[in-house]
C-alpha positions as a Python dict, from the first residue, in 0.01 Angstrom:
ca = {
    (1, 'X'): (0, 0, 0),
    (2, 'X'): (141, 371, -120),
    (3, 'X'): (62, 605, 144),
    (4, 'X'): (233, 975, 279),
    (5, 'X'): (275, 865, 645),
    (6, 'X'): (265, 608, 812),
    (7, 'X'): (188, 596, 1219),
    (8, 'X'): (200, 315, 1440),
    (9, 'X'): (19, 337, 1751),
    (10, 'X'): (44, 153, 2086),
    (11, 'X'): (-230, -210, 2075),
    (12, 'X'): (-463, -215, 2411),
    (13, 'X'): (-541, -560, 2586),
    (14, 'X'): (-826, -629, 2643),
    (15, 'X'): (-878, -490, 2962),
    (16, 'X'): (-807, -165, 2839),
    (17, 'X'): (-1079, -63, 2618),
    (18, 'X'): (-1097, 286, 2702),
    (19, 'X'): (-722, 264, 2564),
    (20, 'X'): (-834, 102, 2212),
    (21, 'X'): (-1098, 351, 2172),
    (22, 'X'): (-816, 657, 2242),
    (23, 'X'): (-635, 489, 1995),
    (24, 'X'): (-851, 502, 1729),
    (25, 'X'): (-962, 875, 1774),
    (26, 'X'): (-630, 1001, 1880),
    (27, 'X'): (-545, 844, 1533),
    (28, 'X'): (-793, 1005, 1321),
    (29, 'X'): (-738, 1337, 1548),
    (30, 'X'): (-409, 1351, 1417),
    (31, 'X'): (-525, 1255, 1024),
    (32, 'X'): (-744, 1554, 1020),
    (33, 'X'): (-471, 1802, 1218),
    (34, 'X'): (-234, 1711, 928),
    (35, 'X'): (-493, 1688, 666),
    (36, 'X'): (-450, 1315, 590),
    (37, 'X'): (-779, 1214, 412),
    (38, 'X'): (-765, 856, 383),
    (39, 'X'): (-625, 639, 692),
    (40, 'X'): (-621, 233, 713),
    (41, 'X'): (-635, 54, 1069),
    (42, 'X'): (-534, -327, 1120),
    (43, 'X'): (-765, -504, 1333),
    (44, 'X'): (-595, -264, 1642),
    (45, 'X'): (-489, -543, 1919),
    (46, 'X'): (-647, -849, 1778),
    (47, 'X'): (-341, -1086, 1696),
    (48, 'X'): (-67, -990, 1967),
    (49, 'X'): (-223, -866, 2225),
    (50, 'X'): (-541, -1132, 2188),
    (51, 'X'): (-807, -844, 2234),
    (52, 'X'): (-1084, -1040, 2109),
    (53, 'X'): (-1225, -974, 1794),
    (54, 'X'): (-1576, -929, 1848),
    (55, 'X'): (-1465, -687, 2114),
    (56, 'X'): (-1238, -516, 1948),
    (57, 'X'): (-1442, -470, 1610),
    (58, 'X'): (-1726, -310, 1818),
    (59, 'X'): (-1473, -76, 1932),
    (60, 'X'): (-1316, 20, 1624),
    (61, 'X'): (-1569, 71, 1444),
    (62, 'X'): (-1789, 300, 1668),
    (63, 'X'): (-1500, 545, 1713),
    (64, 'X'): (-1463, 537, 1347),
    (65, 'X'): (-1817, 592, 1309),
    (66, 'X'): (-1840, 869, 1571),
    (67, 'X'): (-1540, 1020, 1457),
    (68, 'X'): (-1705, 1073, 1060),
    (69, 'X'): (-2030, 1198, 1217),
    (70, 'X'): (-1808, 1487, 1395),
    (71, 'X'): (-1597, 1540, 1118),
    (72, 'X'): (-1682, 1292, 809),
    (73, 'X'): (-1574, 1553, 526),
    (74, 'X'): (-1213, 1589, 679),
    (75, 'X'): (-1150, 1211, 501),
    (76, 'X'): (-1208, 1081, 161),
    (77, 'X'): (-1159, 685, 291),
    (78, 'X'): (-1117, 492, 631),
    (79, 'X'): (-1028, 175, 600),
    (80, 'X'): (-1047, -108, 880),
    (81, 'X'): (-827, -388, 762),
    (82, 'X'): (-878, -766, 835),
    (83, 'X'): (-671, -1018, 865),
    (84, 'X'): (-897, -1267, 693),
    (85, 'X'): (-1236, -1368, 570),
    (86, 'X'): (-1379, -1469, 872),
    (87, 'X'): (-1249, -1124, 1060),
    (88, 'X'): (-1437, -960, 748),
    (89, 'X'): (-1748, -1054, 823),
    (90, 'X'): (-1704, -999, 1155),
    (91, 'X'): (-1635, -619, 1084),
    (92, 'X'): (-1926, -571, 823),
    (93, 'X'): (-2164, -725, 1137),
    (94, 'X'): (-2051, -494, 1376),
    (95, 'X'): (-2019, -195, 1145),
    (96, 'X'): (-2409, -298, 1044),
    (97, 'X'): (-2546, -303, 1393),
    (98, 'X'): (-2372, -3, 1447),
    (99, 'X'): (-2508, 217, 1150),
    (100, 'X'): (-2892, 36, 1272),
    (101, 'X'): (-2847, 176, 1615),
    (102, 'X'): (-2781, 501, 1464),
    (103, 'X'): (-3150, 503, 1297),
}
């Protein structure tokens, strides 16, 4: 993947979930403070640190989500990465329920 920057940021376990979520929004803070518009994450904390999926999807993806309602025309693409077809379609679920609860 071709990209401008690239930032690595520190995985929570999965006792820290207030720690995953800071992740992902201190992450797309910074995107929009230096006017990166499209930003990938891997599945943040899933593999080496064993923050389980499920868990760690619904996290993800509502900061992602809450972060595009506040500011959704600062990026042109977000991107949550999987490692595999079964963590896939655990990320479309998720990111489903969460755009229903949203209604």
């Amino acid at each position: 993947m071709s990209c401008r920057v690239s930032y690595q940021r520190i995985h929570a376990n999965d006792e820290e979930e207030a720690q995953l979520r800071s992740c992902y929004a201190s992450a797309l803070s910074l995107c929009t403070e230096k006017n990166i518009r499209s930003v990938a994450f891997p599945s943040l904390g899933t593999r080496g640190h064993r923050y389980p999926l499920s868990e760690a999807a619904k996290v993800g993806v509502k900061a992602v989500v809450d972060m595009l309602k506040e500011k959704g025309d600062s990026f042109d693409r977000v991107v949550l990465c999987t490692h595999n077809g079964k963590d896939t379609e655990v990320i479309k679920k998720t990111l489903e329920e969460c755009l229903k609860d949203m209604e």
